[in-house]
C-alpha positions as CSV (number, residue, x, y, z in Angstrom):
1,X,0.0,0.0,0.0
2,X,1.5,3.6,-0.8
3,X,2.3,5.6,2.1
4,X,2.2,9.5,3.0
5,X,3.7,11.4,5.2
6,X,2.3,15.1,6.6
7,X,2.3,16.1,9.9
8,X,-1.6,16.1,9.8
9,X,-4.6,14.9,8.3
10,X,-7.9,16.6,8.2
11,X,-10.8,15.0,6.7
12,X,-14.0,16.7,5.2
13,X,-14.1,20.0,3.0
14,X,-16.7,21.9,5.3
15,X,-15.9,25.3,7.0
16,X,-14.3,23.3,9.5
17,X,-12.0,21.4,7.6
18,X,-10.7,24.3,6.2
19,X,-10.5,26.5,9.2
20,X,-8.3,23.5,10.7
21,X,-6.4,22.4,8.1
22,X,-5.6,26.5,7.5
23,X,-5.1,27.1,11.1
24,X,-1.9,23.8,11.2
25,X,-0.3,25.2,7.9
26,X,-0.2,29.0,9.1
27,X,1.4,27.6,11.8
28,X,4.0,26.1,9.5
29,X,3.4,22.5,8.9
30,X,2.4,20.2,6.0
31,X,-1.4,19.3,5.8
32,X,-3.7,17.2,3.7
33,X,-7.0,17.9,3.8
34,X,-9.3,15.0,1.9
35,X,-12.5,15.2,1.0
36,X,-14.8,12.0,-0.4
37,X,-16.8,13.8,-3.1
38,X,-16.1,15.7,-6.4
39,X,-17.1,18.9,-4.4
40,X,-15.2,21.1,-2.1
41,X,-17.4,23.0,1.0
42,X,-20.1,20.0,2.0
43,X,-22.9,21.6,4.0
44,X,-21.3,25.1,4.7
45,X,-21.4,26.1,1.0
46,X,-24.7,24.7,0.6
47,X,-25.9,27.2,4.0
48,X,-26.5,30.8,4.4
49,X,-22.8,30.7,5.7
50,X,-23.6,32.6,9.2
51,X,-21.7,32.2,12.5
52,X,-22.7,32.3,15.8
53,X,-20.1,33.8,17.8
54,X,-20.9,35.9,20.9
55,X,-18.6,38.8,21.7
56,X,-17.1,38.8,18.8
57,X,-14.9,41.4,17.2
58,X,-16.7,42.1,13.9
59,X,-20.2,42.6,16.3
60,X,-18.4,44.8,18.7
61,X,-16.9,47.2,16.0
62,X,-20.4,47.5,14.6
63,X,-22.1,48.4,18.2
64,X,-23.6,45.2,19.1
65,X,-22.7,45.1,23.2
66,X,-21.9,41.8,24.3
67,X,-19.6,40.0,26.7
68,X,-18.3,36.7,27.8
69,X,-20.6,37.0,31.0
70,X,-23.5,37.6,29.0
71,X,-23.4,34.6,26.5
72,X,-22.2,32.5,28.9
73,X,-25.8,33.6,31.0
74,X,-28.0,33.4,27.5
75,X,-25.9,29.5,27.3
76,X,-26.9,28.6,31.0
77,X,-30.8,29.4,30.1
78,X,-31.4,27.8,27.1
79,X,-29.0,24.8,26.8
80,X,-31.0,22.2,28.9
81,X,-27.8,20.1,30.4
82,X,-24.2,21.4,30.9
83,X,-22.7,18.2,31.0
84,X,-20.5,15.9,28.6
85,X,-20.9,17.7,24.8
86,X,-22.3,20.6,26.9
87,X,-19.9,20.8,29.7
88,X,-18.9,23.8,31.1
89,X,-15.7,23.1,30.2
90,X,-16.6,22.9,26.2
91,X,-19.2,25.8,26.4
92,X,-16.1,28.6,28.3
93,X,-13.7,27.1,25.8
94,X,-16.5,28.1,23.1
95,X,-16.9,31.1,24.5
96,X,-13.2,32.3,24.5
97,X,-11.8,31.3,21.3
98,X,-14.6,31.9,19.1
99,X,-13.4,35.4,19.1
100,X,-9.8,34.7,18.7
101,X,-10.8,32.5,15.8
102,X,-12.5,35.0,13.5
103,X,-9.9,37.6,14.4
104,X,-7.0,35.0,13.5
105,X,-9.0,34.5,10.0
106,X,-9.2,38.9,9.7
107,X,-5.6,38.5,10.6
108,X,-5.1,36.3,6.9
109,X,-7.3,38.4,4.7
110,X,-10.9,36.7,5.5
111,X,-13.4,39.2,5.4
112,X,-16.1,39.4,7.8
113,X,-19.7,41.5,8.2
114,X,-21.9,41.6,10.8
115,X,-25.6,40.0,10.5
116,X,-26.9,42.6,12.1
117,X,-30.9,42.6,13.3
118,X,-30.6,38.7,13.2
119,X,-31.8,38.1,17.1
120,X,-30.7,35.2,18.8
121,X,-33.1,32.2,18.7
122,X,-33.9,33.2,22.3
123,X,-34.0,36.8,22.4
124,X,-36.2,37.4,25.4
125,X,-34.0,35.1,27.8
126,X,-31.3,36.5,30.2
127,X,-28.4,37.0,28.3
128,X,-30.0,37.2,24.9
129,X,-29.7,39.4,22.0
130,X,-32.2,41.3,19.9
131,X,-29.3,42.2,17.5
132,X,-27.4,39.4,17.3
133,X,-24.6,37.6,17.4
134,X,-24.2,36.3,14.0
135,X,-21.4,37.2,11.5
136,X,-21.2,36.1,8.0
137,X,-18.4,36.4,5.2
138,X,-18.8,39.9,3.3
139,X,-19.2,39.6,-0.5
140,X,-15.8,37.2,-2.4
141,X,-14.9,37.6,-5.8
142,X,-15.4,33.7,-7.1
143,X,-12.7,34.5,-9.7
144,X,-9.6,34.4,-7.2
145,X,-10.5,30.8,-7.1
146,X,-9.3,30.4,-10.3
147,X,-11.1,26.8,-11.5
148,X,-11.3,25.6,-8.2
149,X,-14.4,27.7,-8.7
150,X,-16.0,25.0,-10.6
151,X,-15.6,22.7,-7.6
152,X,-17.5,24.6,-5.4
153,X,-20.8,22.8,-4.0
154,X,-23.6,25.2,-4.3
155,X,-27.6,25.0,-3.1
156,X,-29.4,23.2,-5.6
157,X,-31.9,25.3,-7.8
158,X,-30.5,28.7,-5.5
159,X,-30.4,31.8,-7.9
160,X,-26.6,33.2,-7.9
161,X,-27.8,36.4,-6.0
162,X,-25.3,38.0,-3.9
163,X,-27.5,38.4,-0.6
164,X,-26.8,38.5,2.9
165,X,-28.4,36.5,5.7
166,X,-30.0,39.4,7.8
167,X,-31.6,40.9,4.3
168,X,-32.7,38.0,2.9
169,X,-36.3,37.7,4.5
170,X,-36.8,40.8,2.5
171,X,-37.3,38.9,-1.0
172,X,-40.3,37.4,0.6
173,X,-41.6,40.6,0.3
174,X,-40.7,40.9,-2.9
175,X,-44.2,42.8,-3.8
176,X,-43.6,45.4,-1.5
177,X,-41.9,48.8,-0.8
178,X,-39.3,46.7,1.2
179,X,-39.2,43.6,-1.3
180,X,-38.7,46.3,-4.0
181,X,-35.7,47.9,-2.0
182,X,-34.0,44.8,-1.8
183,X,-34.3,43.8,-5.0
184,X,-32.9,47.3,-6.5
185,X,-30.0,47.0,-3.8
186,X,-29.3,43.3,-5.2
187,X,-29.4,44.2,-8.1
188,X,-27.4,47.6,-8.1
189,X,-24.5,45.1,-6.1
190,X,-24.7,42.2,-8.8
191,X,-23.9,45.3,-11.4
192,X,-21.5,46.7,-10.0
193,X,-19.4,43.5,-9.4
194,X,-20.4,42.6,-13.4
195,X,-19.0,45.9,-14.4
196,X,-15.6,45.2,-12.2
197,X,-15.3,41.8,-13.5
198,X,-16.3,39.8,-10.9
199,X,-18.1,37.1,-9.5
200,X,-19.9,37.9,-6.4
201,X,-20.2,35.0,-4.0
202,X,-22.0,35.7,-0.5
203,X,-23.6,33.5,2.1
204,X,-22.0,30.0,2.5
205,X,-19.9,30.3,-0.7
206,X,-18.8,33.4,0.5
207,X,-17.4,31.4,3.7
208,X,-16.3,28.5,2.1
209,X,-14.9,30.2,-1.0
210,X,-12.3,32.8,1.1
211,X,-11.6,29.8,3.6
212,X,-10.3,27.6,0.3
213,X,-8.4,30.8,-1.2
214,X,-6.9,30.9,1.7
215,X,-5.8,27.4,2.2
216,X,-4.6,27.3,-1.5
217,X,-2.8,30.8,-1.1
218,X,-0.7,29.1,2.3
219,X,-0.4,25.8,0.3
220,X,-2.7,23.4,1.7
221,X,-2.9,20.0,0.4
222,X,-6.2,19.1,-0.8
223,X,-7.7,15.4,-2.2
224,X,-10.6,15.2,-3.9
225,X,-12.7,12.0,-4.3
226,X,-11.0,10.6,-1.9
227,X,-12.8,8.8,0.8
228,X,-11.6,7.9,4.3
229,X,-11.6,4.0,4.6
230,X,-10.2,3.8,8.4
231,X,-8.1,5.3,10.7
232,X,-4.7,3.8,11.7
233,X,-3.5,3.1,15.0
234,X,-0.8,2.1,16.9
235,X,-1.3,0.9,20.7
236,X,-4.5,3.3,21.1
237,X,-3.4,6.4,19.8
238,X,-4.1,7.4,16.1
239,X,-1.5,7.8,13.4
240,X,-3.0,8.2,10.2
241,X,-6.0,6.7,8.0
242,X,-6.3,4.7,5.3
243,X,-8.1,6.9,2.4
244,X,-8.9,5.7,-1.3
245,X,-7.4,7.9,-3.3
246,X,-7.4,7.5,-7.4
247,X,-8.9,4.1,-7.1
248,X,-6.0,3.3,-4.6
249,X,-5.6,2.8,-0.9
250,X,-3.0,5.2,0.4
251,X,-2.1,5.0,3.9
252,X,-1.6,8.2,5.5
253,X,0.6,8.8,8.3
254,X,-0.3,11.9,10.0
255,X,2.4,12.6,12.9
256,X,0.6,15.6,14.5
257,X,-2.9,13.8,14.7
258,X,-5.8,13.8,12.3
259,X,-9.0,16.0,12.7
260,X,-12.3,14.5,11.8
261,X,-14.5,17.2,9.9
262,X,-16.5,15.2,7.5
263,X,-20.3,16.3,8.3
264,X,-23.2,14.3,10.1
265,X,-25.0,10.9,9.1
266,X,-28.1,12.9,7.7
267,X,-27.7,10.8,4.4
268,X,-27.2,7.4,5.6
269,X,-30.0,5.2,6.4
270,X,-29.1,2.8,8.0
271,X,-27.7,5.3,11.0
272,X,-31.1,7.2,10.8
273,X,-33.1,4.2,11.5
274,X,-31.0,2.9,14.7
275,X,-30.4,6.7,15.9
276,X,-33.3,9.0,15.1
277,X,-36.3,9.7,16.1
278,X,-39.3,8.0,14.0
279,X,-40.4,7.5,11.1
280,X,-37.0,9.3,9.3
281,X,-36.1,9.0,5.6
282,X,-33.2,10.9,3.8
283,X,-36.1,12.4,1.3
284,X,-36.0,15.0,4.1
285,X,-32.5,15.6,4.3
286,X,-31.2,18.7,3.4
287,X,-27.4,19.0,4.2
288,X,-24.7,18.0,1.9
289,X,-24.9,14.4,0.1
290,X,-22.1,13.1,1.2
291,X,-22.7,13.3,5.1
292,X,-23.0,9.5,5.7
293,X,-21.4,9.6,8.6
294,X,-18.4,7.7,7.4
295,X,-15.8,9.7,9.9
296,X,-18.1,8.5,13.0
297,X,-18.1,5.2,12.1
298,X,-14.4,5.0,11.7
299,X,-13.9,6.5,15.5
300,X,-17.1,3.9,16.9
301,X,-14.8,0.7,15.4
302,X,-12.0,2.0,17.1
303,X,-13.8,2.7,20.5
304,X,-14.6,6.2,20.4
305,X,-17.8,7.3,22.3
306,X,-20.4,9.3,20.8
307,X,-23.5,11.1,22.0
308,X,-26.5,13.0,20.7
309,X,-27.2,10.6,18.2
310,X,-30.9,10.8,18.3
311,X,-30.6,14.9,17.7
312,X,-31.0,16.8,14.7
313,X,-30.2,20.5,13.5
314,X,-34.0,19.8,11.8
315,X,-36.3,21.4,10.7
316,X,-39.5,21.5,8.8
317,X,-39.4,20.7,5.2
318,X,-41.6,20.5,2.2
319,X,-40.7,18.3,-0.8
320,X,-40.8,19.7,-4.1
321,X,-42.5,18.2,-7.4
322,X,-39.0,17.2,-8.5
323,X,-38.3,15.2,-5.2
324,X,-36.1,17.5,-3.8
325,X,-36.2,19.1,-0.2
326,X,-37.4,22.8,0.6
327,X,-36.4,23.8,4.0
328,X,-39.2,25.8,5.3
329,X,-38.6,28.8,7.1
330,X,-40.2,32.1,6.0
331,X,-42.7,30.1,4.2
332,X,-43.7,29.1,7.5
333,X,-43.5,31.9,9.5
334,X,-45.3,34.7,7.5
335,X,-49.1,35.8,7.5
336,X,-51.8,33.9,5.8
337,X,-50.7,30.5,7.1
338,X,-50.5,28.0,9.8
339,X,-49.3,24.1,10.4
340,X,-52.0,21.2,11.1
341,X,-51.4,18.0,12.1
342,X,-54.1,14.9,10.7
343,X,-56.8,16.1,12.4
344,X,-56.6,19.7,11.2
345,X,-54.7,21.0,14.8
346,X,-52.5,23.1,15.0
347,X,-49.7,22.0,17.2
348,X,-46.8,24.8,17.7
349,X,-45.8,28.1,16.9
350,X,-45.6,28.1,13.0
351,X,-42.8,31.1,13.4
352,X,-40.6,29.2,16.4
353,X,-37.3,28.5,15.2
354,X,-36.3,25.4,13.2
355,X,-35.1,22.8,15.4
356,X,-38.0,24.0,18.2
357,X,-40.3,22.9,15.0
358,X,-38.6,19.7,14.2
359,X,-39.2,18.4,18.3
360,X,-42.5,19.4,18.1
361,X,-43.7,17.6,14.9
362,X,-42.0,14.6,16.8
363,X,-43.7,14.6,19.6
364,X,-47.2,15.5,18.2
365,X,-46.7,12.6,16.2
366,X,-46.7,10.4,19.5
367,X,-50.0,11.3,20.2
368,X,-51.5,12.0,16.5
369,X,-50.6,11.2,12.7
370,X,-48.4,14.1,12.5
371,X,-46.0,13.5,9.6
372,X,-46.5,15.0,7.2
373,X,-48.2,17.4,8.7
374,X,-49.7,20.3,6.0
375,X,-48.9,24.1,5.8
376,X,-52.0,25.6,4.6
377,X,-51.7,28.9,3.7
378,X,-54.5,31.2,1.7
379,X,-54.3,33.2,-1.8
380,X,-53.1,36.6,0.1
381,X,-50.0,34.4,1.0
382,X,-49.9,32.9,-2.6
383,X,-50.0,36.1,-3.9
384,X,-48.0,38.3,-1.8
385,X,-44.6,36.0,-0.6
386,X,-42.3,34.4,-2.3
387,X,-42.5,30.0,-1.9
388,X,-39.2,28.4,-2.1
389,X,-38.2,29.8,-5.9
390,X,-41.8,30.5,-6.8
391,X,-42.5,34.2,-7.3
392,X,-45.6,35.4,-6.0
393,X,-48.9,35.0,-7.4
394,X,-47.4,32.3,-9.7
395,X,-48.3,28.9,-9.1
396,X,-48.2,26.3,-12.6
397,X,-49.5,23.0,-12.6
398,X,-46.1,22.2,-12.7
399,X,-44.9,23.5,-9.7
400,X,-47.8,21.6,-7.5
401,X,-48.0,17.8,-6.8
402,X,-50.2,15.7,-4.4
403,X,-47.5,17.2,-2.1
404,X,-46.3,20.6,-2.5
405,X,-48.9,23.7,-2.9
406,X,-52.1,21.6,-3.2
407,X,-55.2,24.0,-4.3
408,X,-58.6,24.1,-3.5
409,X,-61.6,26.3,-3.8
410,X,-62.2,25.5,-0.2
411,X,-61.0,24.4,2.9
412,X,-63.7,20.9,2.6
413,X,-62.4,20.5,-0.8
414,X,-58.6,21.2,0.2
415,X,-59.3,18.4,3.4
416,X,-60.4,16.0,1.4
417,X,-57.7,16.0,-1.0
418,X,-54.7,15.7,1.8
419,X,-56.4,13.5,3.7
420,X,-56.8,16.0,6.6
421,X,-60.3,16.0,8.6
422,X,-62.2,18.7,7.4
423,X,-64.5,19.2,10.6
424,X,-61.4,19.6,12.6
425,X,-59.4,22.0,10.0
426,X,-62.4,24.5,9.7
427,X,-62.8,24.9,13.6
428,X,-58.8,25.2,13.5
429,X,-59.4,27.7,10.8
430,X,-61.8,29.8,12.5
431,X,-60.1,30.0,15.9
432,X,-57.0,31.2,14.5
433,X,-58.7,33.5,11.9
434,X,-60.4,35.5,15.0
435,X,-56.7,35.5,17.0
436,X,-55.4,36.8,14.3
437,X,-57.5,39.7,14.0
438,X,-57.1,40.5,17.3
439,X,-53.1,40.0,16.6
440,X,-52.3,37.6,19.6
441,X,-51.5,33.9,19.4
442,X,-53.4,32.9,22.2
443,X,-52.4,29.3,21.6
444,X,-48.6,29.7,21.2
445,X,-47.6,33.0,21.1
446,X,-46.8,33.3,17.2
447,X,-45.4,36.9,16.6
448,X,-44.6,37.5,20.6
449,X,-40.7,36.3,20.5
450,X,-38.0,39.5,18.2
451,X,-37.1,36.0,16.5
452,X,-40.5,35.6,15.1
453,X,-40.1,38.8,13.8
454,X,-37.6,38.1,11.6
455,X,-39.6,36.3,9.1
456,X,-42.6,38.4,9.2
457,X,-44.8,40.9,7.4
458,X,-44.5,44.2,8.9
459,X,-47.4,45.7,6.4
460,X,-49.8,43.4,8.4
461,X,-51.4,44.5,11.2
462,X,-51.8,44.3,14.5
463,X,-49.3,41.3,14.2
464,X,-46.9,40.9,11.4
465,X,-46.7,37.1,12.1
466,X,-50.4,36.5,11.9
467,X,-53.3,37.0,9.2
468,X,-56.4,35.4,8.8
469,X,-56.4,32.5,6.1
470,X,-59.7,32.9,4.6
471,X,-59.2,34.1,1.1
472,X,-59.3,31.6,-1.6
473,X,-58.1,29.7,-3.5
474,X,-56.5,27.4,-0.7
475,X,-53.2,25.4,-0.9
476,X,-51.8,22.6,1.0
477,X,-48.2,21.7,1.4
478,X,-46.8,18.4,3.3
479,X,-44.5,19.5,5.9
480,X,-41.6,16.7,7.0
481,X,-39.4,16.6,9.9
482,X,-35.9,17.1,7.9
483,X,-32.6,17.9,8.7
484,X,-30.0,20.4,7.8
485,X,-27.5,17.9,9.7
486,X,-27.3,15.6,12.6
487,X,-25.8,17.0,15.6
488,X,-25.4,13.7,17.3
489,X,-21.4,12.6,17.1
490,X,-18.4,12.2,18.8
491,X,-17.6,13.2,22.3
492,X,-14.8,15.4,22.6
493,X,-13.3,17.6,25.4
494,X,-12.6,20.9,25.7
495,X,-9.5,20.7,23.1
496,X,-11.7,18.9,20.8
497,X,-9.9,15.6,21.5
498,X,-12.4,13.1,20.8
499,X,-13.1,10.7,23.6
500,X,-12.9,7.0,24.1
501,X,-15.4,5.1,26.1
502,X,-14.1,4.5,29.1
503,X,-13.9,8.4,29.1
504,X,-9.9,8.9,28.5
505,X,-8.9,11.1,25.3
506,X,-8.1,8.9,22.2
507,X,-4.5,10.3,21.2
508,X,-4.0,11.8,17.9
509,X,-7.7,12.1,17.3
510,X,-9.9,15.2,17.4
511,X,-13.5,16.3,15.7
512,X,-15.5,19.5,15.2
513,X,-18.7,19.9,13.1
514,X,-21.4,17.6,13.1
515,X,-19.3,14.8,13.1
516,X,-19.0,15.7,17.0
517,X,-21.6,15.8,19.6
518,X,-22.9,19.8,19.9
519,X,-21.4,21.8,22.5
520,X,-25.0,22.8,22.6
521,X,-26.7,19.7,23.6
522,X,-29.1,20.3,20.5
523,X,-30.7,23.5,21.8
524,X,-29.9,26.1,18.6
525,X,-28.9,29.2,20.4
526,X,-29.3,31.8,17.5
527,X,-28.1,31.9,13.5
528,X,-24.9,30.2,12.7
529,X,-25.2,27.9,15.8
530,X,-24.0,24.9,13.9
531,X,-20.8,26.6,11.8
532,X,-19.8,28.6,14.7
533,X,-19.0,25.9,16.6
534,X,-17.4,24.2,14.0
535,X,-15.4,26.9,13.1
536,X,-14.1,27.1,16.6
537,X,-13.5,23.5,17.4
538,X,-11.7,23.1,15.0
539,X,-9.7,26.1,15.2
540,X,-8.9,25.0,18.8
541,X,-7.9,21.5,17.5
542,X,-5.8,22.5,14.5
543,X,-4.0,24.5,17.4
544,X,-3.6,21.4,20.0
545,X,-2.2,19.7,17.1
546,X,0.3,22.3,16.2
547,X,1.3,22.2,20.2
548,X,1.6,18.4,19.9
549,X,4.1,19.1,17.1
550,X,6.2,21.5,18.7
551,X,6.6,19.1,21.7
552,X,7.8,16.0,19.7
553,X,11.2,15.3,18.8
């Protein structure tokens, strides 16, 4: 078998993969950085690209007051356990080089903006913020990339519009003053890079893109196609992995210690049925194909503990008419709409953040048929907001199915053909219909929480989260409990090390992303609370790695 020597091995082409592998070879020592499919970026360049990171610099520059106290109270409220992912230990470690990371990236030429007017997930709870904590990559030029461009992964079916995560809800709008604004600002940006000869890249190929120019610009090693197969040790402490590699097995011997950054097990089966919650299918799985959890397999055979497994960074999600997964969230969230279960309930607050919506489609399902459940929504919403890619007020036969946007000249009609029951959907109907004139949710709060806000309608009155649906024609989607990732993984320490069963670090082995357990516990803090962390895991394992090389002989 043909060997290779570096000094480290970081598997998966994510954010974290490339903050790591960056992080060792600033530091001065040789890299490789694999990845298993054709793609560089995995679910990062596939997301709106924010990060959560509390007190951060970029924030603090642009007037956002936060501290280390205060996000460390916000943590204490709203993460239900501080123990093993979510130990103290993890969540100050969090805490203190989250900052240092994103100022080390400034420090290299990575440029950051603030998501400002994004709230935390939490707002209203000690310690949280109404303005946010979330920074995201300012606009790249996708030509420094050269053709490693072309190997970019990229949302499916996502127009190439250079938008930014807290302006983004204003496209919904797109009929309006604000939607108009938006639109004219887009579009004045997308001209201005076309007239310098550039390719604007924002959101999570904004992220991913500078992180990759930056690794190729310090001379990082990168594999493509090239699959881990298993890791290598030598009397319990990690050396290398065995990756396929141009058809071949090559046997990498990493001598600093390799870092595990290959993604969640959302697309695998098999690992859905025995971890998650039930019924699960990857028809609901958003994140990046090639999260099959291959990295946290390879750690379980060699006695590495894991935890979480039955967590999700989900969501609801419709599926499309070409079988391909919408992840719902303004859809959801604006006026003119609400959530039903079988019997024509509603069960949560349709605005609530994702993951809040994924638990509670799971345990309404418990009690009643619950997945799918339907998003009905009325011909104001149709016609005002845009639905996934659909503009408004344009809905072709080809763009419905038994499915996805289901019409109906009424609600009996529009009952009967989703199989909900009609007796129960119109006295669902009319309850909320009269709440929502008055403008309060007396049932679950919709449109109370700054984070409900977010995605909302601020032309609709008394509460821009709520409006009667009453106007038809009617439509019906199926709503799925999907994923953007697993959060479920492996159990590492504070220095990421990733941890054996009987509890003692595995040497030479560290993870960050989803293929470790959440330093959250699977409580989503606020936007970015899945590449934040990821981002500065890894950062702190790329840099207990370089330690480990400056000790050894």
């Amino acid at each position: 078998m043909e060997e290779v020597r570096v000094d480290a091995l970081v598997v998966g082409s994510g954010a974290a993969g490339l903050v790591g592998a960056l992080t060792i070879r600033h530091a001065g020592y040789e890299v490789l950085l694999v990845e298993k499919t054709e793609l560089i970026g995995g679910s990062s360049a596939m997301s709106g690209g924010g990060l959560w990171i509390p007190n951060n610099p970029v924030s603090a520059e642009a007037g956002v007051e936060d501290s280390f106290e205060q996000a460390l109270t916000y943590l204490r409220n709203v993460v239900p356990e501080m123990r093993d992912a979510s130990s103290l230990e993890r969540i100050k470690a969090y805490l203190t080089y989250g900052p240092e990371m994103v100022r080390f990236l400034r420090d290299l030429g990575f440029r950051w903006r603030p998501s400002l007017g994004y709230p935390d997930y939490y707002p209203e709870v000690p310690g949280g913020s109404v303005k946010g904590r979330c920074i995201e990559g300012a606009v790249f030029n996708g030509r420094k990339l050269g053709e490693w461009r072309k190997r970019l992964r990229r949302y499916p079916g996502a127009p190439p519009l250079p938008i930014h995560t807290n302006e983004a809800w204003r496209l919904y709008l797109m009929r309006s003053r604000i939607g108009v604004a938006a639109l004219l600002r887009i579009g004045f940006r997308l001209l201005g890079n076309w007239m310098l000869g550039r390719i604007p890249l924002t959101l999570g190929a904004s992220l991913v893109g500078q992180l990759l120019y930056l690794c190729l610009k310090h001379g990082v090693r990168i594999w493509l196609e090239s699959p881990l197969v298993e890791l290598v040790t030598d009397d319990g402490r990690v050396i290398g992995a065995v990756v396929m590699h141009e058809g071949r097995y090559v046997r990498v011997t990493a001598k600093g210690g390799v870092l595990l950054a290959a993604g969640g097990f959302e697309h695998n089966q098999e690992m859905r049925e025995r971890f998650l919650p039930k019924p699960t299918s990857t028809e609901w799985a958003v994140g990046s194909p090639g999260n099959t959890g291959d990295a946290i397999s390879a750690a379980m055979r060699i006695g590495a503990r894991v935890a979480l497994m039955d967590k999700a960074w989900g969501g609801p999600v419709a599926v499309t008419p070409e079988g391909k997964p919408l992840f719902l969230l303004a859809e959801r969230s604006l006026p003119f709409g609400i959530i039903v279960d079988s019997s024509g309930e509603r069960f949560m607050n349709e605005s609530a953040s994702y993951v809040d919506c994924w638990h509670s489609i799971y345990r309404r399902n418990r009690e009643v048929p619950a997945i799918p459940s339907w998003l009905i929504i009325d011909n104001r919403h149709r016609s005002r907001y845009l639905f996934g890619t659909l503009p408004p007020g344009y809905t072709p036969s080809k763009a419905t199915s038994s499915r996805f946007l289901v019409r109906a000249r009424s609600l009996d009609e529009l009952a009967e053909k989703v199989g909900v029951d009609s007796q129960g959907l119109k006295a669902t109907v009319r309850r909320f219909n009269e709440m929502a004139r008055k403008g309060r949710d007396e049932d679950f709060k919709r449109g109370e929480s700054a984070y409900d806000r977010f995605y909302s309608d601020p032309y609709v009155r008394p509460n821009p989260n709520l409006g009667p649906v009453e106007k038809p024609p009617f439509y019906a989607t199926a709503v799925y409990p999907g994923e953007l990732g697993t959060c479920g993984g492996l159990l590492t320490d504070e220095w990421a090390r990733v941890l054996h069963e009987d509890g003692h670090p595995i040497e030479g082995l560290y993870a960050a992303g989803n293929a470790s357990a959440s330093v959250f516990g699977g409580t989503y803090p606020g936007p970015g609370s899945t590449l934040g962390p990821a981002c500065t895991f890894a950062y702190i394992a790329a840099r207990h790695i370089v330690q480990r090389l400056r000790e050894m002989p």
